[in-house]
N, C-alpha and C positions, 0 to 999 in steps of 0.2 A: 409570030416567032416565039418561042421557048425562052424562058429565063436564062437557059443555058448557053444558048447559042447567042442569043444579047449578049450576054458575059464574055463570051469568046472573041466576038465580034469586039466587045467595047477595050480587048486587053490586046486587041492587035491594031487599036487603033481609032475605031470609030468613036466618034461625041455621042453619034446621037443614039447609039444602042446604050451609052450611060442613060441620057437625058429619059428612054423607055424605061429602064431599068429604076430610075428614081423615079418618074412617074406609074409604076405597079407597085413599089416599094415607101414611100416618102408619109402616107399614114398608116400604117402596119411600125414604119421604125419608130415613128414621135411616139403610138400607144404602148409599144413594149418598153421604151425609154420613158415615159412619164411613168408606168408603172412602177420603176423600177429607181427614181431619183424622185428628191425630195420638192424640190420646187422650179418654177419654171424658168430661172437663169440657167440652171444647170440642165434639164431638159434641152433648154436651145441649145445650149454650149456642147452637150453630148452630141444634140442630133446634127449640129457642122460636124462635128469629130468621124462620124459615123461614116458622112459622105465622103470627106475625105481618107479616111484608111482605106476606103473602097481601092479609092483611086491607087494611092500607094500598096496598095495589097496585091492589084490587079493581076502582078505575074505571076502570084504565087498559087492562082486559081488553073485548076485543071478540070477537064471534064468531068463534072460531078455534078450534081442536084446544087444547083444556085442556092435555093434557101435557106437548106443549114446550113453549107459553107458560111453563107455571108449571115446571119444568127450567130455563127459560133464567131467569127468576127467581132459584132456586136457585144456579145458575151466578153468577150478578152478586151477591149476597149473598155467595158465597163468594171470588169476587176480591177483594172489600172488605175481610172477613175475614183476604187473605192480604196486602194493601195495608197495612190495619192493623197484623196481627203484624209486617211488614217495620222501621212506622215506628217500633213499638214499642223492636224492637230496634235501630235507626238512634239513638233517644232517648239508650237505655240506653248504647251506646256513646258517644254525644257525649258524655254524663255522662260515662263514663270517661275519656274521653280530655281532658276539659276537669280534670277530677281531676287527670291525669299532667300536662298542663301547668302547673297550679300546684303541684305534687311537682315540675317541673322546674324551674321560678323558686323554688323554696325550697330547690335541692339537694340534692334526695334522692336517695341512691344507687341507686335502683329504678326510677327516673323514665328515659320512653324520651327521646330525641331529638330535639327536637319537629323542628328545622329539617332535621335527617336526611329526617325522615317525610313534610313538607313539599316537600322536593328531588323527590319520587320522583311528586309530582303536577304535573298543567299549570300552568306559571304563574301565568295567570291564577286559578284556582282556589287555588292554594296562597296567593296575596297576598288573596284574598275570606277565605279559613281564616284568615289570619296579622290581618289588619285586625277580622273581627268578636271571633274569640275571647280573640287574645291583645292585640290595642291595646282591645275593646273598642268599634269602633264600629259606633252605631248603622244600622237596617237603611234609616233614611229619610236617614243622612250617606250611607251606601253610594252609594243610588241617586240621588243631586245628583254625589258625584264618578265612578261610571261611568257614566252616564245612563242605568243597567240600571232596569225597575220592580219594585218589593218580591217581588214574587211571581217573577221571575225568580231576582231574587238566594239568595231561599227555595232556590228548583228546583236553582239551581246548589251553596248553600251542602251540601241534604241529598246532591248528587250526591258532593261533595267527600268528605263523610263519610265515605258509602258506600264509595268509592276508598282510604279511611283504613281504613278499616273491614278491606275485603278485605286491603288490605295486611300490618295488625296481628296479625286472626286467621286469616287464611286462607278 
């Protein structure tokens, strides 16, 4: 039986046209997913991920060539993936750096510069960093005194980070 009609079969219902389908497919997805991740937690963690979008994905498949459909699948699972780890560490830094700002207001001798750090971004961006994290205002005061909407200001806020970010560690 075809990839394809597996697929059609397994989205109208059959298990065991999935079951064929992961067993044609199941080392082909762990080698293009080990290539493509760092180590083998996140490997394994992809390749569940994988199996299951299949499943959630299943209606949105239409008569087409199984295998790049379900590749370009894997593809958009693994942007997400890398969108994720990105924001993770965009987090984990804001955390730091929102740390060293208060080790800067409490004079700590370790503590970086904030308005050095600050200087070295666009204005407008540096005054959005200086108003949310160090006066504290909120994301709905932001967006009444620049008429920007919450979701921009997000956009712009993690861009700023990011910019801090590079700066900081390289």
């Amino acid at each position: 039986m075809k990839d394809e009609d597996l697929m059609l079969s397994y989205k109208s219902g059959r298990v065991e046209a999935f079951n064929e389908l992961y067993e044609r497919y199941n080392k082909q997805v762990y080698g293009y997913l080990k290539k493509r991740l760092s180590n083998n937690a996140e490997v394994d963690d992809a390749y569940q991920k994988v199996w299951r979008r299949l499943h959630e994905k299943r209606d949105l498949y239409q008569d087409q060539p199984f295998g790049p459909w379900f590749f370009v699948l894997i593809k958009h699972l693994l942007i997400d993936e890398y969108r994720a780890r990105a924001r993770r560490r965009d987090h984990e830094f804001q955390d730091e750096l929102v740390e060293k700002i208060y080790a800067a207001h409490a004079e700590d001798e370790q503590a970086i510069d904030i308005e050095e750090l600050l200087a070295q971004l666009p204005s407008e961006a540096a005054h959005l960093v200086r108003q949310y994290y160090l006066e504290g205002v909120s994301y709905s005061d932001l967006e009444q005194s620049t008429g920007l909407s919450q979701s921009t200001l997000r956009q712009r806020l993690s861009r700023a980070i990011k910019g801090l970010r590079q700066k900081v560690i390289g």
